[in-house]
C-alpha positions in Angstrom: 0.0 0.0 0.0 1.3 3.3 -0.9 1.7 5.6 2.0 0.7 9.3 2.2 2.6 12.7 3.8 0.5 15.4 5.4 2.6 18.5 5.8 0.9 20.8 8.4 1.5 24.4 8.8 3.2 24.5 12.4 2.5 28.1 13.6 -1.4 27.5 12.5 -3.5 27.2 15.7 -4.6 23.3 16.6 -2.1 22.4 14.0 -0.6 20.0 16.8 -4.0 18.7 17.4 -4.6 17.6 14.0 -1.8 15.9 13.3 -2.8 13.9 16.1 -6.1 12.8 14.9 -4.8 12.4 11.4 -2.3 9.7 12.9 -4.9 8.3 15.0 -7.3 7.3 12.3 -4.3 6.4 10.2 -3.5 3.9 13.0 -6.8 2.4 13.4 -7.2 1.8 9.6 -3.4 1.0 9.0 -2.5 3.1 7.3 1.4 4.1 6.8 1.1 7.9 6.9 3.1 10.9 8.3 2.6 13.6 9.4 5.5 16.7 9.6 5.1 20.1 11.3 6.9 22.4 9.2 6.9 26.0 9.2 5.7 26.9 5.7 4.0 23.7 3.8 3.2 26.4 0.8 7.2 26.6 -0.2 7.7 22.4 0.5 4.1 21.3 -1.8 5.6 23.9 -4.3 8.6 21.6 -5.0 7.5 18.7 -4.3 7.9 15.8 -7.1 4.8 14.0 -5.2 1.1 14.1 -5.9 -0.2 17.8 -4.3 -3.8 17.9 -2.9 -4.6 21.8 -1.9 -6.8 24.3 -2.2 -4.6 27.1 -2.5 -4.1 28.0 -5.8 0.0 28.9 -5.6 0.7 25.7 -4.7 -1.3 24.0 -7.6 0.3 26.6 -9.8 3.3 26.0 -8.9 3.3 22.1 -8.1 4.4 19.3 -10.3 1.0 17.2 -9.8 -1.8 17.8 -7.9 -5.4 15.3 -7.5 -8.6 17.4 -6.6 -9.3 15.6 -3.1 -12.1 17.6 -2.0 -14.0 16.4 -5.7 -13.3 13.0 -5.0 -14.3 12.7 -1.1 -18.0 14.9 -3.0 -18.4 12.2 -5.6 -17.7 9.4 -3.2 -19.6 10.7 -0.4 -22.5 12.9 -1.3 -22.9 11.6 -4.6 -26.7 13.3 -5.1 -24.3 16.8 -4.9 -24.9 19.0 -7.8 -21.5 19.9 -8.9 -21.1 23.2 -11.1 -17.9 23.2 -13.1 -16.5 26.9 -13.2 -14.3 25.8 -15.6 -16.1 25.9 -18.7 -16.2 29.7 -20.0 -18.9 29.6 -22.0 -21.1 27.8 -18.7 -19.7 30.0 -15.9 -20.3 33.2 -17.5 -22.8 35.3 -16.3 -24.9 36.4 -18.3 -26.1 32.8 -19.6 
């Protein structure tokens, strides 16, 4: 099984907290994940050769490869969701 890397902003409040509960449930499910406190994720995901989930746009600007998490965990999850795609000109503009 492939493992996965969180990198969590350290100076973000609760930032200690979650890294907890993200190694929690990756123990209970067995999962080999890690978790690293690091002072500015933004400049490490930018540079990273690894697959990038974020929703900060100058990370997936700048990163190698990224995967849309948050589209995935909707289409798994609440898959009755209505999904818009902004991404389409000729659908997100506003006049039709």
């Amino acid at each position: 099984m492939a493992g996965c890397r969180w990198w969590l902003d350290s100076p973000v409040f609760n930032s200690g907290r979650l890294k907890g509960i993200i190694l929690e449930v990756a123990a209970e499910a067995g999962w080999p994940w890690q978790v690293e406190m690091v002072t500015n994720p933004d400049k490490v995901l930018s540079v990273t050769e690894q697959i990038v989930s974020s929703s900060d746009h100058v990370i997936l600007d700048r990163c190698q490869k990224w995967f849309n998490l948050a589209r995935q965990v909707i289409a798994n999850q609440v898959p009755q969701a209505r999904v818009v795609d902004l991404g389409n000109s000729e659908r997100a503009s506003l006049g039709g």
